[in-house]
C-alpha positions, 0 to 999 in steps of 0.5 A, a space after each residue: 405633450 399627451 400625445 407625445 407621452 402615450 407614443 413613448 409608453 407604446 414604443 417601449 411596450 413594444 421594445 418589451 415584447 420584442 425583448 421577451 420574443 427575443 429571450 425565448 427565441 435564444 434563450 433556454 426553456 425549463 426542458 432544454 435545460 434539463 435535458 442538457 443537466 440530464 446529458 452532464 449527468 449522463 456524461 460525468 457518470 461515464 467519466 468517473 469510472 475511468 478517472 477513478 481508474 486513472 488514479 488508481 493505476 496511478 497510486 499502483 505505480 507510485 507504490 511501485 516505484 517506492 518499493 523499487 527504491 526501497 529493494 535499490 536500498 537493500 541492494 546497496 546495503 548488501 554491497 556495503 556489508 560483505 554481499 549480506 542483507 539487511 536484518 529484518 530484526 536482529 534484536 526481536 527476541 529482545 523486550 517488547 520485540 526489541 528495538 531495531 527493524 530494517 525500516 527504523 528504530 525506536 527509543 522504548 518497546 512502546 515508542 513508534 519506529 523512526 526510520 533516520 534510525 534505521 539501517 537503510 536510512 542513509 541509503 533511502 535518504 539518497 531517494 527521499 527517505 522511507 516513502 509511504 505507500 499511497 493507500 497505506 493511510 487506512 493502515 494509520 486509522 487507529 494512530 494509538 492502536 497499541 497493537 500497532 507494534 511494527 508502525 514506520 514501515 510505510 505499508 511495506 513487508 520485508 521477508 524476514 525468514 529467508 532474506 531478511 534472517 536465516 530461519 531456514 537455516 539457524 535456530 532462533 535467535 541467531 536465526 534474527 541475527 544473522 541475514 542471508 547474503 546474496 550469494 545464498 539466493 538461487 533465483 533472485 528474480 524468483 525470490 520476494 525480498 518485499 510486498 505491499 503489506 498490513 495486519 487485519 485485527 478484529 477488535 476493537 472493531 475490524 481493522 488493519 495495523 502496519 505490518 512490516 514483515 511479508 509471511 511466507 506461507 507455511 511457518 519456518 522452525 527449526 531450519 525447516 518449512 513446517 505444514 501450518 499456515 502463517 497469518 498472512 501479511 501480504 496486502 492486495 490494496 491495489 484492485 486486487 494486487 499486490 506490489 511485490 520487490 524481487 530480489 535482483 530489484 524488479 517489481 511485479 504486480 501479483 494477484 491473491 492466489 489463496 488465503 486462510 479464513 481467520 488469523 492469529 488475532 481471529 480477524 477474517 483475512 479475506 474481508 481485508 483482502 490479505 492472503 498469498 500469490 503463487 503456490 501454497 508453500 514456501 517456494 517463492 519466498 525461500 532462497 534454495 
């Protein structure tokens, strides 16, 4: 019996050393794997950057394809209403900036915009209603920002002195009041009816506000383009640019050309990447 208990003890030594043989031989040591983290390592990094660009290629078309449902919009609202376009805001000059925008309306001049109320609706609703633009939520980082004054507009800027109201043509408020028709605008192919926009401020910290006008470059008085700068409202949010609806309803994507140092409010334009495309006047925007 003894002799049979140490020939048990010796094979299962023996099966032991044969299963340690066994592991190192196809098993990992501590280098291998290392070195095949360091390989995953190596490979993620060089993946990030094109899933990175992926997705961003990815939210630029999305954005694109919301602002040419919301120009199919405006287009058919100009075929319902006598060849005239949308108002910007027909009531602005009404308390607190009045009540009504083409995005939406609202009960009170502190209350958020609601875009069922908007003029545009029942024509969005056909595509889905008044799409925000997917890198638009930066604009909603501070919800209660008081200065928040143009929110509902999805991230996106109508142009409001020539298509969107007449004041190139009209002393103010019939200016508000009264859009251009299609019939006014020369080039629609070379003439922005809406961009990617946003408004920086600088206090109470640096930040960004919706802004649901796209600013020509030099203000509109008058009936006339005057040489002072706007505050620029067009917002490069898409590596560097912007999504800008045409108005015969084609969508491009434009770089900043140029922008101002500060704005109105004494925020630094450039750190929040909002400025201008094509030249320094009115000529894209304008419809002569």
């Amino acid at each position: 019996m003894a002799d049979w208990k140490c020939s048990s003890r010796a094979l299962t030594r023996q099966a032991d050393r044969k299963w340690v043989r066994a592991y190192f031989r196809f098993g990992f040591t501590l280098i291998e794997l290392l070195v095949v983290i360091a390989i995953l390592a190596i490979l993620a990094a060089m993946l990030f950057p094109l899933m990175t660009s992926a997705r961003a290629a990815g939210q630029r078309a999305q954005c694109a394809s919301q602002l040419k449902e919301l120009a199919a919009a405006a287009l058919l609202y100009a075929d319902d209403n006598n060849s005239r376009f949308v108002p910007a805001a027909s009531d602005i000059d009404g308390l607190g900036g009045g009540l009504l925008r083409w995005h939406g309306a609202r009960s009170s001049p502190a209350g958020q915009f609601d875009p069922r109320g908007g003029p545009l609706w029942k024509y969005l609703a056909r595509a889905g209603g008044l799409k925000e633009c997917p890198l638009a939520a930066m604009l909603r980082s501070r919800p209660e920002d008081p200065s928040a004054f143009e929110s509902g507009c999805g991230g996106y800027g109508y142009n409001r002195d020539y298509v969107g109201g007449t004041y190139y043509r009209n002393p103010f408020p019939e200016s508000a009041r009264l859009a251009s028709s299609s019939s006014d605008i020369r080039r629609p192919s070379r003439t922005v009816m809406f961009t990617d926009t946003a408004m920086p401020l600088r206090s109470p910290e640096p930040h960004l506000i919706e802004y649901s006008f796209c600013e020509p470059p030099h203000t509109v008085w008058a009936g006339k383009e005057q040489t002072s700068h706007n505050s620029p409202s067009i917002h490069f949010r898409h590596g560097g640019t912007a999504n800008v609806a045409w108005c015969d309803g084609h969508v491009s994507a434009e770089r900043m050309s140029f922008t101002t140092p500060t704005n109105a409010y004494r925020a630094d334009n450039r750190q929040f990447d909002v400025g201008w495309f094509g030249p320094d006047d009115n000529s894209l925007f304008d419809v002569e």
